[in-house]
Residue, then its C-alpha position, 0 to 999 in steps of 0.5 A: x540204306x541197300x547192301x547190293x549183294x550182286x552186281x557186275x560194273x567190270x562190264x563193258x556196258x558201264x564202259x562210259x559212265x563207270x567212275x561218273x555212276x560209282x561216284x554217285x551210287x553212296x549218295x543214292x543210298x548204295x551203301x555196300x556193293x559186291x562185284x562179282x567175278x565170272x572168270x580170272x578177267x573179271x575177278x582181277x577187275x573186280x579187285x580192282x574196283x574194290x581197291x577204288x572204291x571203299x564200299x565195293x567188294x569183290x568176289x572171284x571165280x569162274x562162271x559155268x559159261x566160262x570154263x574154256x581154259x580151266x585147270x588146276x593153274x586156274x584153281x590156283x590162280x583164284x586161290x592168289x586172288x582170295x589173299x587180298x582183304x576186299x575178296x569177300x566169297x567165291x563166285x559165280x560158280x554152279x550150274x547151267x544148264x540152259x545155254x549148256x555151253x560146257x558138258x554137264x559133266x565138266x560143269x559139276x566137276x569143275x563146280x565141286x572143284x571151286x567148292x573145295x576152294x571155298x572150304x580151303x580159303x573158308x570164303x562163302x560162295x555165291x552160286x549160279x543155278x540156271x534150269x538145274x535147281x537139283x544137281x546144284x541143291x545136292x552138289x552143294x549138300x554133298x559138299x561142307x559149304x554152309x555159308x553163301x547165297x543162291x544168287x538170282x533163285x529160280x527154284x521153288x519155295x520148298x527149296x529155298x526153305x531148303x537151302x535156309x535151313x542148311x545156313x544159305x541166302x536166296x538172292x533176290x532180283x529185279x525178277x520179282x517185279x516182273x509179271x509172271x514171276x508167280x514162282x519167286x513170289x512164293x519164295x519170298x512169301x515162305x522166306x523169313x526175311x532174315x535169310x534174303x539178299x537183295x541184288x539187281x545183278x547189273x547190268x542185267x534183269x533190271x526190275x519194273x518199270x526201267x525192265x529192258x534198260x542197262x540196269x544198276x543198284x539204284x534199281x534195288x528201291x524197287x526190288x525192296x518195294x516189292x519185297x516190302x509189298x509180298x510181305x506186309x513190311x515196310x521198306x525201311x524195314x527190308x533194306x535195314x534186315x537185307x543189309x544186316x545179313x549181307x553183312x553176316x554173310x560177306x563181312 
């Protein structure tokens, strides 16, 4: 039923119940998931979890936040790790500007770096953009990357048709259950339904009602729900149209 398009079960927060919650989630419903890789640690365990399981995949990459020892050994590193068949994108690359916990400059750098990779290994990228919607827009135009998806969006409604009309996804989350999340409702209202994913980025942002606790894919129901509310849709519907277009993109 639910494709989940970003999720992060190498963390150590699923370190007691990981096999028991893997075993359960297809029975749920979860019938895909992606694991996302946010530095060469996590991008191996991620490949690990996919050799495990049937239905997970995993992505390699490495995060913004974690370019402390990154060099070309590193491009070169991820660029083994696209040879195994389970490896659907790059990622989680891009920006972020909110914590700034490299330069700028070494962030965009490094950032147009994993995009090249992306064209070489010809992988769509899952893109990470926090308080730098713009760099991030015009980094990734100046590049060829046309495949990917905006993962856990935060931008307008405008530049999400934007990115739709360039060939990408907006990633969709828990976010749009909360109170206040008047922006990504708007982008969800403006989106046609074939150009969102649905995610929950575990274990974080978990959506309303169970905001607060350690997150996981059988919280993508709510996310649906929501989706399903925003645009007079029924859920069915949504999980069948946002798993079809996972599967466009990743498979």
């Amino acid at each position: 039923m639910y494709f989940e398009s970003h999720a992060h079960y190498d963390d150590r927060r699923f370190r007691q119940d990981r096999e028991e919650l893997l075993t359960l989630l297809p029975s749920c419903g979860i019938d895909y998931v992606v694991n996302i890789g946010c530095d060469i640690k996590s991008s191996k365990q991620s490949i690990r979890l996919a050799e495990q399981y049937d239905y997970i995949y995993a992505t390699v990459g490495i995060h913004p936040h974690e370019l402390y020892d990154m060099s070309s050994q590193t491009i070169a590193q991820l660029r083994q790790l696209c040879a195994n068949p389970k490896v659907v994108a790059i990622g989680e690359i891009g920006l972020d500007y909110y914590y700034d916990t490299h330069p700028r400059e070494l962030q965009q750098f490094w950032f147009r770096q994993q995009l090249r990779l992306a064209e070489e290994m010809k992988k769509p990228v899952v893109i990470h953009s926090r308080e730098a919607s713009q760099e991030t827009f015009d980094i990734i135009k100046s590049s060829s990357v046309r495949e990917g998806v905006i993962h856990c969006y935060s931008g307008s409604w405008q530049m999400a048709v934007d990115y739709a009309n360039m060939g990408f996804y907006i990633g969709v989350g828990g976010v749009v259950t909360f109170s206040n999340a008047k922006k990504l409702v708007e982008v969800v209202e403006h989106l046609p339904l074939e150009k969102i994913l649905i995610e929950t980025d575990s274990p974080y942002l978990a959506p309303n009602p169970n905001r607060g606790k350690r997150n996981d894919s059988r919280n993508l129901e709510y996310i649906v729900n929501k989706i399903a509310e925003i645009k007079n849709l029924s859920p069915e519907n949504v999980a069948k149209v946002t798993q079809n277009n996972a599967k466009s993109l990743f498979f």
